[in-house]
N, C-alpha and C positions, 0 to 999 in steps of 0.2 A: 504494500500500500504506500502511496508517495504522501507524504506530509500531507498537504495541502487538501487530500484526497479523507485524509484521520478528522483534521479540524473544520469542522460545517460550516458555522457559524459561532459569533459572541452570543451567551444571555443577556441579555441587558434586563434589567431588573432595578427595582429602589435600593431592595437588599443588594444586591450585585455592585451597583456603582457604589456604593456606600465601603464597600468590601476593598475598593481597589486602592484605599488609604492603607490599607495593612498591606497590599503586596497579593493580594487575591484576586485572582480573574475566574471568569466564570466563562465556560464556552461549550456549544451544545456539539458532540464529536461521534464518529462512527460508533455503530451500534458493534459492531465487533472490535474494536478497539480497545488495547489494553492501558495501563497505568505505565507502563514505558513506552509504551507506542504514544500516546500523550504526551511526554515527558520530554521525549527524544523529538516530536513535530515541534512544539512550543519553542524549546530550545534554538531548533533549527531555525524556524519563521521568522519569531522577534529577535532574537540574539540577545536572550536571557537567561540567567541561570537559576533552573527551577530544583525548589528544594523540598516541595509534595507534592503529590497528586492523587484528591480523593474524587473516587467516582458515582454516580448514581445512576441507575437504570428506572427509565418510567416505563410499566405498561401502557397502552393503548386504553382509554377508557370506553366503555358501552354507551353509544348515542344513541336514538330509537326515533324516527320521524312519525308523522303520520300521514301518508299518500293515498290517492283516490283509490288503490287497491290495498290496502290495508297497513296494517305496520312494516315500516322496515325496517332493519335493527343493523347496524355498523360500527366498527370500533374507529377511534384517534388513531393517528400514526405513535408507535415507540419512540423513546427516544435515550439517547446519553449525554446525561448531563457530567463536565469534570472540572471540580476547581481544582486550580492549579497556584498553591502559593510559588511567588517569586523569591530571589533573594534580593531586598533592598537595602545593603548596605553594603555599602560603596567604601569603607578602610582597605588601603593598601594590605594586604599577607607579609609577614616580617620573619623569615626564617633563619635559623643560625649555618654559618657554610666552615669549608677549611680555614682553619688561624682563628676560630671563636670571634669572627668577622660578623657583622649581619647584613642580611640584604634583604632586599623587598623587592613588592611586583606590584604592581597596579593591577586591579580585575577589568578585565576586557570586557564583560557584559554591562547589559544598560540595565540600572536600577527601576524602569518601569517601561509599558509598553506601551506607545504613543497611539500605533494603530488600530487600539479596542474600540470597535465597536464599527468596523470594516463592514461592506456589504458585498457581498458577489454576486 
C-alpha cells in the first residue's frame, strides 16, 4: 500500500482541533491498515516524528428508509479512525562521544503539521 493510498482523509472535529495543541492529529485511514502502517505514512507525508499511534475501528451503523414498496434497511460505510501523537519538542539530543567530548544534533523533523486539514 503507498502512503498516500493508508491516509484518507483528516477528522476534523471540535475535539480534534482542540487536540492539535498537544501534538495530536486525528485522521480517518485504510480500513486495513495497521499502527505502523500509520506511523510509517504520517512520518513519511508531513516529515514528523510520530511517537503513538492509537487506532479505532467504527462499524457501519443500521439506516432503514421508508419507500413506496416498503422498508428498506442499509448500513453506513466503516470506517478507521487513528490518532496519531507527534513529537513537539524541538531541544537539540546532546550525547557524550571519544575524549568525554559532547556533541549534539539538531532534530530534523517539524514540530507540527501545517497541512491538516488537506482535501483531495
Amino acid at each position: 500500500m503507498n502512503e498516500y493510498d493508508i491516509i484518507v482523509s483528516p477528522h476534523i472535529t471540535e475535539k480534534s482541533t482542540a487536540e492539535v495543541a498537544l501534538g495530536k492529529y486525528t485522521f480517518i485511514v485504510n480500513i486495513k491498515a495497521t499502527k505502523v502502517d500509520v506511523r510509517y505514512a504520517v512520518e513519511k507525508i508531513f516529515g514528523v516524528k510520530v511517537l503513538s499511534v492509537n487506532t479505532l475501528r467504527y462499524d457501519g451503523k443500521k439506516r432503514s428508509q421508508r419507500k413506496n414498496s416498503g422498508m428498506v434497511v442499509g448500513y453506513t460505510a466503516k470506517y478507521k479512525k487513528a490518532i496519531v501523537k507527534i513529537d513537539t519538542d524541538a531541544k537539540a539530543n546532546s550525547y557524550l562521544i571519544t575524549g568525554g567530548k559532547t556533541a549534539s544534533t539538531g532534530k530534523k523533523y517539524k514540530n507540527s503539521i501545517e497541512e491538516f486539514g488537506f482535501v483531495q
